[in-house]
C-alpha positions, 0 to 999 in steps of 0.5 A: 497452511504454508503461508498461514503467518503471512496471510494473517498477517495481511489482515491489517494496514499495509502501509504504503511508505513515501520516498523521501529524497535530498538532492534529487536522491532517495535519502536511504538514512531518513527512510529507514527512520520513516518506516522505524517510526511506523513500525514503532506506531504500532504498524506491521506491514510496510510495503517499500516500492509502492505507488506512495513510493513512487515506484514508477519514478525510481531507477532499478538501482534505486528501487533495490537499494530502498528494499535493501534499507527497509529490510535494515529498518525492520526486524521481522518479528515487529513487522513484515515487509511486502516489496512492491515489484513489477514492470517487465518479468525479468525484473520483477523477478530479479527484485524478488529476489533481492527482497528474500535474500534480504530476509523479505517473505512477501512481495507485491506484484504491480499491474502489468503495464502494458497497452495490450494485457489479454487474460492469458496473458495477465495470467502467463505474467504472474505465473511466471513471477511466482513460480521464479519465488515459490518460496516467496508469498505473493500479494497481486495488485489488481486494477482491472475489472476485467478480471474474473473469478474464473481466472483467479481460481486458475492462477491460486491452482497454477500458483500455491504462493499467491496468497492475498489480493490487493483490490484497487477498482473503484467498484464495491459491487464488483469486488464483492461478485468477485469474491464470491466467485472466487471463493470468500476463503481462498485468497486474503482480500484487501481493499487496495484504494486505501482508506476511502474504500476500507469501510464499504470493501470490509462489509462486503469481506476486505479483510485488511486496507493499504494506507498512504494516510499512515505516513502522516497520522498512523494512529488514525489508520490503526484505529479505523482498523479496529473500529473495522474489525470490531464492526463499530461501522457507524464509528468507521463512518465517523472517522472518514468524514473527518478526513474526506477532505484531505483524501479528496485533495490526493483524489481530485484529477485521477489522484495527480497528486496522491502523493503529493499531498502526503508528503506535503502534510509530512513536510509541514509536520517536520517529517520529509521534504515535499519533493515529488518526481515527475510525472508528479508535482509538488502541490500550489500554494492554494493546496499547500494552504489547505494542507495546513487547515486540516492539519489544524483541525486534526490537531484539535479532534481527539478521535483522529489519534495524536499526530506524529513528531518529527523523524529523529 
């Protein structure tokens, strides 16, 4: 297989790295040293420019310089980065682009963000995309239930290249219907709402989750993985209780703050500040106090694996 590596190389955690800023600016050199510590954690697949990221929130320059310094962070044979793209073709095109001179073999194509996206034309954005970066292995971000298998097995015919499907619709029914209609082994299936999701999408075939969690406590995500794959699921089950809350916090009025509470925990843990860009804020005083318990109680739980030291 072509992108044989590559594909099982998305059976795993696929982290979603946070942007760190300082005066208002990603800071490129904390970043490098962010994604440094998850790789040394045992984490091999990093996506710079997700929605942890911020990706919506960064200029277009910004956005190349954050895939620039990722590639600097990671060395390919420790891990394999997948940069997030998107928004009109040109650019995400262009993005692309930058990400494979950098040595990047994978890229994550965001929904179309469009008021108006039809099936043809859902299908004409990532033909287009793809067939730009034949070189390049796709992963699509699908957050629309109206996406068929019919249209799936027309795109992976029309497009070679697209080998992994990040599922982020809160509907384990329906991901399992589309995966049948698919073809279980046509696409690598990943359960794209994170942690909350990975236990229910991997009965039902996810193969790999993303994580926003890994930033804070690595060792946690890795060891659901392993729990997930060995199918010690009542194991699995136990270790999302014990961090319902602080998912509940990223979840609550349609994830407003998804990734504010990330980096909330990561600013208490010493590891970035807590600064969100609009249309993002910072967390209150209430949440920030919550924040604190559970990083208090995580400290205290031997199954949630050690939490992290500081960025060097």
């Amino acid at each position: 297989m072509r992108f044989g590596e590559l594909s099982r190389a998305l059976r795993d955690v696929v982290a979603i790295p946070v942007t760190p800023y300082a005066d208002g600016v990603p800071d490129l050199a904390l970043y490098r040293s962010l994604l440094r510590r998850l790789v040394d954690a045992g984490v091999k697949v990093l996506t710079p420019n997700g929605n942890t990221g911020e990706f919506y929130a960064l200029s277009a320059e910004e956005r190349l310089q954050l895939i620039t310094a990722a590639a600097e962070a990671v060395r390919g044979e420790e891990a394999h980065l997948l940069a997030g793209i998107g928004l009109d073709v040109a650019t995400a095109v262009e993005e692309a682009r930058h990400a494979a001179a950098h040595g990047i073999r994978m890229v994550m194509v965001h929904q179309p963000v469009h008021p108006h996206v039809s099936a043809q034309g859902w299908l004409d954005y990532h033909r287009e995309i793809a067939d730009a970066v034949p070189d390049l292995a796709l992963v699509l971000y699908l957050r629309n239930a109206w996406v068929d298998g019919r249209l799936l097995v027309r795109l992976g015919d029309l497009c070679p290249n697209v080998i992994a499907l990040k599922y982020a619709v809160a509907d384990v029914n329906r991901f399992a219907q589309l995966r049948a209609e698919t073809g279980p082994d046509r696409f690598v299936w990943i359960a794209g709402l994170a942690e909350p999701y990975a236990l229910s999408y991997a009965v039902h075939g996810a193969e790999g989750f993303t994580s926003g969690l890994v930033n804070v406590n690595p060792a946690f995500s890795l060891r659901l993985r392993d729990a997930l794959r060995e199918e010690r699921y009542p194991a699995a089950e136990r270790m999302l209780h014990d961090i319902a809350r602080f998912e509940h916090l990223r979840a609550v009025d349609g994830g407003a703050n998804n990734v504010s509470v990330v980096k909330e925990a990561m600013h208490q843990l010493g590891l970035c500040d807590r600064a969100v860009r609009a249309p993002s804020t910072v967390l209150g005083e209430r949440e920030r106090q919550e924040v604190a318990r559970i990083l208090t109680e995580w400290a205290k739980a031997d199954d949630l694996g050690p939490l992290p030291v500081a960025a060097s």
